[in-house]
Backbone as CSV, one residue per row, in Angstrom:
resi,resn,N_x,N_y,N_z,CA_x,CA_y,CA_z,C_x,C_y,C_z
1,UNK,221.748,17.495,127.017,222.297,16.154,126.921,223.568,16.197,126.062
2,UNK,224.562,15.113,126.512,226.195,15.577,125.659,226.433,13.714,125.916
3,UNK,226.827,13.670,124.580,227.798,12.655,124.481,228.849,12.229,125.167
4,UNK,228.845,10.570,125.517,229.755,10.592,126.095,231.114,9.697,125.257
5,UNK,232.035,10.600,125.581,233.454,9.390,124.146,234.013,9.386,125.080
6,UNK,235.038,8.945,124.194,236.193,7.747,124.982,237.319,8.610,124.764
7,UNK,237.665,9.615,124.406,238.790,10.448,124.073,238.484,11.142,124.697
8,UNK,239.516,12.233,125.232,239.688,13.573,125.332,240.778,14.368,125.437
9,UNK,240.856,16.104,125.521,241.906,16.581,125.177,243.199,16.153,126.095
10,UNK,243.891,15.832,125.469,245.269,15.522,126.296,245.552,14.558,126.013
11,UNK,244.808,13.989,125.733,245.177,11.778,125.537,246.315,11.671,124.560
12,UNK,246.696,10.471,124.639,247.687,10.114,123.429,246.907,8.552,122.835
13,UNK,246.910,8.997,121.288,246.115,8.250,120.384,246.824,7.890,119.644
14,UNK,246.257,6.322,119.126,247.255,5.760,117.625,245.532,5.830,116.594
15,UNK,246.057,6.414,115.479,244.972,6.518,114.450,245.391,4.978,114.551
16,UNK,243.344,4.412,113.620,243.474,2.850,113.491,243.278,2.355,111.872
17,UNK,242.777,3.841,111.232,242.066,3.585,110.145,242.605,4.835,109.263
18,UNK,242.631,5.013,108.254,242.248,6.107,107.073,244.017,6.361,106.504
19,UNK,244.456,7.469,106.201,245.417,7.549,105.258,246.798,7.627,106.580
20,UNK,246.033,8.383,107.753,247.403,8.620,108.728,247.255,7.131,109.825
21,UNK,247.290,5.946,109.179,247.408,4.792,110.612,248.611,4.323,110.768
22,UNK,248.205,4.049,111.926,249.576,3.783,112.694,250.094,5.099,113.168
23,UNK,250.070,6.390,112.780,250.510,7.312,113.486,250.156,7.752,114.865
24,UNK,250.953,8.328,115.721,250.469,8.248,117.029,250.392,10.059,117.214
25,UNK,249.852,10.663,118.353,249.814,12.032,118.640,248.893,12.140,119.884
26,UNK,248.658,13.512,120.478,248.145,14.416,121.335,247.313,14.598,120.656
27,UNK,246.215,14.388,121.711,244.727,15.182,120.989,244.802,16.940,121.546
28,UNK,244.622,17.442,120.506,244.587,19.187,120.714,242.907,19.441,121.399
29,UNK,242.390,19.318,120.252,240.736,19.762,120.260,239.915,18.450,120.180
30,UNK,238.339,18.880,120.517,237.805,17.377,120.389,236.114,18.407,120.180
31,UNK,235.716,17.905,119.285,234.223,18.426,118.936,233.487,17.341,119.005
32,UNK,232.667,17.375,120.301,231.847,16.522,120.873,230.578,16.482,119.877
33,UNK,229.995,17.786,118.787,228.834,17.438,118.016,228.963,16.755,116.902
34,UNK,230.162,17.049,116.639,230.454,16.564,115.164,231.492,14.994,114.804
35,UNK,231.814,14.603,116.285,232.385,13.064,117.158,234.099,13.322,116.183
36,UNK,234.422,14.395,115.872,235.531,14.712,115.543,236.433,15.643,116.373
37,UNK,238.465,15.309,116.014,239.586,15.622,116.778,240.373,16.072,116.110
38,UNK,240.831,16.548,116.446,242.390,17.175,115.968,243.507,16.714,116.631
39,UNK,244.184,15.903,115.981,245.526,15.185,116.522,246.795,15.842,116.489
40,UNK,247.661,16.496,117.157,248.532,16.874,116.696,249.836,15.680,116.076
41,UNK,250.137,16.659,114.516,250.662,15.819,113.791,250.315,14.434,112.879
42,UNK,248.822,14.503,112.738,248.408,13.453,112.115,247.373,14.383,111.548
43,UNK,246.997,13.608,110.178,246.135,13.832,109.166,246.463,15.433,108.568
44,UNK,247.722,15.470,108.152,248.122,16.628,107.840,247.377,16.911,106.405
45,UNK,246.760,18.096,106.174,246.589,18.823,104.726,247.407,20.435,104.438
46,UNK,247.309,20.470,103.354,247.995,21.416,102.775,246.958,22.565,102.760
47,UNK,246.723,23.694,103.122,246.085,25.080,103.215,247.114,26.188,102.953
48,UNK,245.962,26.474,101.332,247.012,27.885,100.433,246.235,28.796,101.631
49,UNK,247.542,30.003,102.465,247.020,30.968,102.580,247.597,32.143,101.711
50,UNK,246.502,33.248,102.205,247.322,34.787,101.422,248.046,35.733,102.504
51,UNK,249.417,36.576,101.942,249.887,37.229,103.018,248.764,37.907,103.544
52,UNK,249.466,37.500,105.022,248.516,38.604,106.609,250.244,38.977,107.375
53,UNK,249.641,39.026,108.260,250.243,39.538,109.375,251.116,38.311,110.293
54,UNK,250.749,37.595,109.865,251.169,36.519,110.808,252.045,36.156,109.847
55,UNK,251.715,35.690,108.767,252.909,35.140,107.488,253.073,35.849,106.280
56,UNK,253.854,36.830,106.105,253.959,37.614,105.432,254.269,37.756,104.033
57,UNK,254.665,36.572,103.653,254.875,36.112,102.294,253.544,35.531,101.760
58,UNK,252.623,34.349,103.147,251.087,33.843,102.170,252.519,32.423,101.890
59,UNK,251.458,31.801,101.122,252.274,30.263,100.477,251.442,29.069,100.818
60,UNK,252.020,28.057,101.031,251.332,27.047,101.210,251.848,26.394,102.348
61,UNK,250.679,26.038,103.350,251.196,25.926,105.349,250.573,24.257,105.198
62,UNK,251.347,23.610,106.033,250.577,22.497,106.655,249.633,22.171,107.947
63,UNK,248.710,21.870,107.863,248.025,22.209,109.050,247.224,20.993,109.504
64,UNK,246.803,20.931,110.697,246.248,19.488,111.036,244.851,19.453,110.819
65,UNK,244.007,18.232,110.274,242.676,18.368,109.965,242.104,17.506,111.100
66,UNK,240.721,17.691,111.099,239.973,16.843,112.227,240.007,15.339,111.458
67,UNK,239.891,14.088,112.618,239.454,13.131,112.289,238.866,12.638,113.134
68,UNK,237.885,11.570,112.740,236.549,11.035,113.135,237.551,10.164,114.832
69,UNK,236.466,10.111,115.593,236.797,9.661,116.644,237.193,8.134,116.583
70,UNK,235.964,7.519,115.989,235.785,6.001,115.897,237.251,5.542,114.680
71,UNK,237.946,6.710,114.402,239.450,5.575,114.064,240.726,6.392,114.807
72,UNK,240.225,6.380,116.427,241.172,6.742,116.934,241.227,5.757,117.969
73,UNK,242.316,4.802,119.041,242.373,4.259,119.996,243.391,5.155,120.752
74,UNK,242.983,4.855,122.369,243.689,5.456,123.300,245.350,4.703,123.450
75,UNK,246.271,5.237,123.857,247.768,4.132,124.143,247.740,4.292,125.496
76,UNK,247.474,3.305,126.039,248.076,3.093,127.572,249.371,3.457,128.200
77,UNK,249.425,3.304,129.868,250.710,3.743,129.882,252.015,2.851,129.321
78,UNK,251.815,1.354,128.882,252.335,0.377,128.218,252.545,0.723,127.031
79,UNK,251.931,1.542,126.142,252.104,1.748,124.950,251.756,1.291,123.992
80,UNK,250.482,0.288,124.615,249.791,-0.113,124.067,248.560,0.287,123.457
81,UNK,247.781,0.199,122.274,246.350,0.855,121.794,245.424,-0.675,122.541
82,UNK,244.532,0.643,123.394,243.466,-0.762,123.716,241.994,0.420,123.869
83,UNK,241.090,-0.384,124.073,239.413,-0.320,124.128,239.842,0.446,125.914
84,UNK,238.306,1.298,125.822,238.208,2.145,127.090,237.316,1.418,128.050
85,UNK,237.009,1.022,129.113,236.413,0.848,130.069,235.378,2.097,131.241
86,UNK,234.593,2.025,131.431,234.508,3.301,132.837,234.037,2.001,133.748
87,UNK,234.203,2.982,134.608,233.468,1.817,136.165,233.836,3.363,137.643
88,UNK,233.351,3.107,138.137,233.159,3.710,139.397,234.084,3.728,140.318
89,UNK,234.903,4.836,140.564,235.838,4.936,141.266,235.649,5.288,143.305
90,UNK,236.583,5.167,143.987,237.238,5.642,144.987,235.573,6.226,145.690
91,UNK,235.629,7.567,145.106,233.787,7.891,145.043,232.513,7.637,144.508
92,UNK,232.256,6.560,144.935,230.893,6.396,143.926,230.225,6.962,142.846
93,UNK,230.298,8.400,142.995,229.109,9.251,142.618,229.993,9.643,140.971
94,UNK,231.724,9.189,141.014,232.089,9.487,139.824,233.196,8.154,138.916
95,UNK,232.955,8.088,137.652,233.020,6.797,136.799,234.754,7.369,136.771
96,UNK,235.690,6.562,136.279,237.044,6.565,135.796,237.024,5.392,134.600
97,UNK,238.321,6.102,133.706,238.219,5.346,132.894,239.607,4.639,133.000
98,UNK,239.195,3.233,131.989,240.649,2.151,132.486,240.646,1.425,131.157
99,UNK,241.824,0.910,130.897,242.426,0.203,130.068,241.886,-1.407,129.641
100,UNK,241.105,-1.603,129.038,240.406,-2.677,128.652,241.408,-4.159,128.581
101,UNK,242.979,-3.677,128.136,243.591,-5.167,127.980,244.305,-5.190,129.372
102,UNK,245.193,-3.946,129.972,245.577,-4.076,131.425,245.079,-3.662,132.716
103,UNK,243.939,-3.371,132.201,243.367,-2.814,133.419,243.200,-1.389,134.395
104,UNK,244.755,-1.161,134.001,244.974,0.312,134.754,244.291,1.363,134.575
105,UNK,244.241,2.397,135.410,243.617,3.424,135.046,244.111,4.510,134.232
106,UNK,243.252,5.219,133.428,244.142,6.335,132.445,243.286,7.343,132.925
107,UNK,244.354,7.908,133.417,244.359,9.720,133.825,243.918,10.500,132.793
């Protein structure tokens, strides 16, 4: 059994809540157990690493942290943040999801 959310990878999200709102981004990753995302470009923290191979000096990198699903909304193709809908598409046998204030469907 798997959860079902209202996000997924690819979407474009406006955080609604916490220190990064109002910022908008691409969802990278999405951890369906833990109802947490990774936005690119939002909820940035600071992570000391030590030189490797990849960064050879070590220092201090910015990197994106997960945030909770429930303060993320989807942006329509309007550009608007609205609530998700499903309902039953074209084929019965499979749901699509749509835009709660215009209606349309989001790919």
């Amino acid at each position: 059994m798997f959860k079902k959310l209202h996000i997924k990878k690819g979407d474009n999200v406006m955080v609604i809540a916490g220190n990064s709102k109002g910022l908008h981004g691409k969802i990278l990753f999405v951890d369906v157990d833990k109802s947490k995302a990774i936005v690119e470009g939002v909820n940035l923290v600071s992570k000391h690493t030590k030189p490797n191979a990849e960064n050879p000096k070590g220092g201090i990198i910015k990197k994106e942290a997960p945030i909770h699903i429930s303060n993320l909304k989807i942006i329509d193709g309007a550009g608007n943040a609205t609530r998700i809908g499903r309902r039953l598409g074209e084929k019965k046998n499979k749901s699509i999801r749509y835009s709660k204030k215009t209606g349309e469907v989001i790919k």
